[in-house]
C-alpha positions in Angstrom: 119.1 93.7 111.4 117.8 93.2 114.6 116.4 90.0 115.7 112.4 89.2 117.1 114.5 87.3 119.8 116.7 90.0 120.8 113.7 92.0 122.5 112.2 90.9 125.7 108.5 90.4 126.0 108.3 93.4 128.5 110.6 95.8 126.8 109.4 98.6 129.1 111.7 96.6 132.2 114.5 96.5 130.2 117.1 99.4 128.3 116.9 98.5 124.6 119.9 98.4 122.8 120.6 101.2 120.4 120.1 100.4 116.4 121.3 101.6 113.4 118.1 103.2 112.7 117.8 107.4 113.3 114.4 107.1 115.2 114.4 104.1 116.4 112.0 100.9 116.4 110.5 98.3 118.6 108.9 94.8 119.2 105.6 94.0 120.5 105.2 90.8 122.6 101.8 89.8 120.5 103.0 91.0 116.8 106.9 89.7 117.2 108.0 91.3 114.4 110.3 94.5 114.5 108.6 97.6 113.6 110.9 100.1 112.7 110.4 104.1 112.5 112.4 105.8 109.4 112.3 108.5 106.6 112.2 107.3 103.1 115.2 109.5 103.1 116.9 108.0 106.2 116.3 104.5 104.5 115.3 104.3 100.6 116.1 100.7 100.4 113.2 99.7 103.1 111.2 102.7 101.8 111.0 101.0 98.3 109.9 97.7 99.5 107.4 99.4 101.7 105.9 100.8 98.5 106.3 97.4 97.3 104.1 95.7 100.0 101.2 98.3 99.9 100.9 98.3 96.0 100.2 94.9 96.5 98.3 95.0 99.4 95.9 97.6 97.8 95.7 95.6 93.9 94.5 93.3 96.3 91.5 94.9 97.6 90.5 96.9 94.4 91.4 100.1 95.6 94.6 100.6 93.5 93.9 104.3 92.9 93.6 105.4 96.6 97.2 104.6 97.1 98.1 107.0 94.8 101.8 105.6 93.8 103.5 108.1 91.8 102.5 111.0 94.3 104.0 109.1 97.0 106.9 107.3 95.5 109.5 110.1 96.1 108.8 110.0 99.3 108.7 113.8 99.5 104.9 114.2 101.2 105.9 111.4 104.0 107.4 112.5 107.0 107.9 109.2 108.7 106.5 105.6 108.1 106.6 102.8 110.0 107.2 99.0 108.6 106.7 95.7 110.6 109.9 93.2 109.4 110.3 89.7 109.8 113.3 87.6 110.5 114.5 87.5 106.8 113.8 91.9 106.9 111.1 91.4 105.2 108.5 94.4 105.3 105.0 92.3 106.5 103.3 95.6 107.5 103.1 99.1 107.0 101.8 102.9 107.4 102.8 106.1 106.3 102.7 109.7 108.4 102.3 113.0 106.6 102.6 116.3 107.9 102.7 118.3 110.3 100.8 120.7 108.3 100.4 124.4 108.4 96.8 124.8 106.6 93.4 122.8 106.8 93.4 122.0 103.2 96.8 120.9 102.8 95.3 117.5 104.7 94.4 114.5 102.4 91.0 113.8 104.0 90.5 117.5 102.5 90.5 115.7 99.0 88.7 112.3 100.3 85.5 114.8 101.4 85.4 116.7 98.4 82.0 114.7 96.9 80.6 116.6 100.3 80.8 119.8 100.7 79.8 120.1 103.9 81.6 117.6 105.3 84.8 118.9 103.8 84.2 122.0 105.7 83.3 120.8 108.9 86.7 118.8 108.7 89.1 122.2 107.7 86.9 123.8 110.7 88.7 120.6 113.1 91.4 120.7 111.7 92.2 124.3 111.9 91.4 124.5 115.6 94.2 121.8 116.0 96.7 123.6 114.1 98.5 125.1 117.0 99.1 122.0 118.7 100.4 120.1 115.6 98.5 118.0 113.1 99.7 115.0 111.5 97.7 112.3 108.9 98.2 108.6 109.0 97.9 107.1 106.1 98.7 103.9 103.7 98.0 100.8 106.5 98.3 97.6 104.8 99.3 94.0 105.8 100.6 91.1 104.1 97.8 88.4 104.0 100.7 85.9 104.5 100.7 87.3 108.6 99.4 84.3 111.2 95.7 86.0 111.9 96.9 85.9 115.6 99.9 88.5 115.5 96.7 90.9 115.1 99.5 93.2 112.5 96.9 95.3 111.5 96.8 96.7 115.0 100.7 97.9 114.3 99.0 100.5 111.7 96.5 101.9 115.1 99.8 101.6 117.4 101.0 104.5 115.2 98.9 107.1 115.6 99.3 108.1 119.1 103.2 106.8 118.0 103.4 109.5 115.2 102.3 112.3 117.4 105.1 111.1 120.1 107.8 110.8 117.6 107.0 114.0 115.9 106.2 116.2 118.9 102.3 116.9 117.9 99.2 116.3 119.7 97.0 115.2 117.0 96.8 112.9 114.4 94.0 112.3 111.8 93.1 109.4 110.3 90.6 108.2 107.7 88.7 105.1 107.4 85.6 102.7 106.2 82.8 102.1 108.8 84.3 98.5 108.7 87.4 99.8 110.0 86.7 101.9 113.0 87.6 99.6 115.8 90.9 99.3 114.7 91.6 103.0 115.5 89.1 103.1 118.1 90.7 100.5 119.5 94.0 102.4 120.1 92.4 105.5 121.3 91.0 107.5 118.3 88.1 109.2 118.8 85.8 109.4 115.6 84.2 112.7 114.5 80.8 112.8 114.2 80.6 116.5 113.3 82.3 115.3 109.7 79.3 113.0 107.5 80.7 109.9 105.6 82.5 110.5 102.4 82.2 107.9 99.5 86.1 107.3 99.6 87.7 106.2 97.2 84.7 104.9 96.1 80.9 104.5 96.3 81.4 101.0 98.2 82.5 102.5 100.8 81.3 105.0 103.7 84.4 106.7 105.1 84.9 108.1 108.2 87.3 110.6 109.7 89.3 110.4 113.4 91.4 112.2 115.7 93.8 110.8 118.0 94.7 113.5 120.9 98.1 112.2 122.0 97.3 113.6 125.4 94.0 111.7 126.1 94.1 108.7 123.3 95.6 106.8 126.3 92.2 107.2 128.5 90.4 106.0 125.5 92.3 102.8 124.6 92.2 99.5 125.2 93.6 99.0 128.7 96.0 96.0 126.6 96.4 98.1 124.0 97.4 101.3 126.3 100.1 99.4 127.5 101.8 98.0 124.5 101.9 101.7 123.3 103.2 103.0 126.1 106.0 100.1 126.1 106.7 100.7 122.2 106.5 104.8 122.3 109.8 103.5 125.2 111.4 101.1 122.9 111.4 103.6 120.0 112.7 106.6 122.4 115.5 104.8 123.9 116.3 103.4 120.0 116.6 106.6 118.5 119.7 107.2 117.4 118.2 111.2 117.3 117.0 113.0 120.7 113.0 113.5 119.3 113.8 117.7 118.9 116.2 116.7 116.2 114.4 113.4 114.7 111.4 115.8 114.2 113.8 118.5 112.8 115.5 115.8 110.6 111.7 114.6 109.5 110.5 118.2 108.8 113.4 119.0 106.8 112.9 116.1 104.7 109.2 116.6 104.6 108.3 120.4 104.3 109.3 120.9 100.1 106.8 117.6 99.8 103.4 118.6 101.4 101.1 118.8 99.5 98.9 121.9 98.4 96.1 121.0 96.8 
């Protein structure tokens, strides 16, 4: 396990050590928890108490269903996920990637928009034009309550978008979310879509939204604070790796491609 204390507060000025971890993780000087990047395959233990942490996390806030356990529990439709750990290796934080996908529809969002038509095809219309350069989907960001308010954790779950698209090799990464939550990817450099009309997802209490990041502008968009400390972590997690990224993303499709979905 490695330590909050073994990472110094500007990683980017110093080599970090290798771990025992395939692609790698790293520490950010406001969160100070690890965050490490993994397969459920390359680590099932982790991967079961990350399950663990957002079925609690989602009971919590009523929305049980939109986790939808037993379709992610094999872990066969993630391709990476990402889980903040505390001292003890505790998971505090978490989200999921899916993809890259190969069709429109084979997104989640396509199944979120369904109650409107023509938002639904607007969104296969954006996503199809992004196919070439690689789409992935972020989903499953949850905290532990139990996190100090001023380690601002929920930012880890924005961190990995543009993070997820430089792990995996892709330039775009879609995310959904409430109206309530759109600085937190905005924030980090996702640029919502205003060609797609809110979705009542996964319920009618809420007005969900969808968002890009493009991994080769997000950075322009940013926070300049939040810029760096993804810049400095996308470092941290490359010089981690136990994998050069052409094989971590060939270990990740592998793993991934029987699981995507097809709606």
């Amino acid at each position: 396990m490695v330590s909050t204390l073994d990472a110094c507060p500007e990683l980017s000025a110093v080599l970090a050590p290798r771990s025992d971890r395939p692609f790698g993780y790293y520490v950010d000087r406001i969160f100070g928890y690890v965050v490490t990047v993994g397969t459920p395959r390359s680590d099932p233990s982790l991967w079961r108490r990350f399950l663990d942490g957002a079925r609690a996390s989602y009971a919590r806030h009523g929305v049980d269903a939109a986790l939808e356990f037993d379709r992610i529990a094999d872990g066969r439709s993630t391709t990476l996920f990402f889980c903040a750990l505390d001292d003890a290796g505790h998971p505090v934080a978490g989200a999921r990637v899916q993809g890259p996908y190969e069709r429109p529809d084979q997104t989640h969002a396509d199944q979120e928009w369904i109650p409107v038509p023509a938002g639904r095809a607007a969104l296969r219309e954006l996503v199809a034009a992004r196919l070439t350069d690689g789409v992935v989907e972020l989903k499953t960001g949850w905290v532990d309550p139990a996190v100090p308010r001023d380690r601002r954790l929920a930012d880890m779950i924005g961190f990995s978008g543009p993070l997820a698209g430089t792990v995996l090799g892709v330039r775009h990464t879609l995310v959904t979310a409430g109206d309530h939550a759109l600085g937190l990817w905005e924030h980090a450099g996702a640029v919502l879509v205003d060609e797609v009309p809110p979705t009542p997802y996964p319920d009618a209490r809420y007005r969900t939204r969808a968002l890009f990041w493009d991994r080769t502008t997000y950075a322009a968009r940013a926070l300049p604070d939040h810029r760096r400390r993804i810049a400095v972590a996308s470092e941290h997690v490359r010089r981690t790796a136990l994998r050069a990224p052409d094989r971590a993303r060939a270990a990740a499709a592998a793993h991934s491609s029987a699981g995507q979905r097809t709606p």
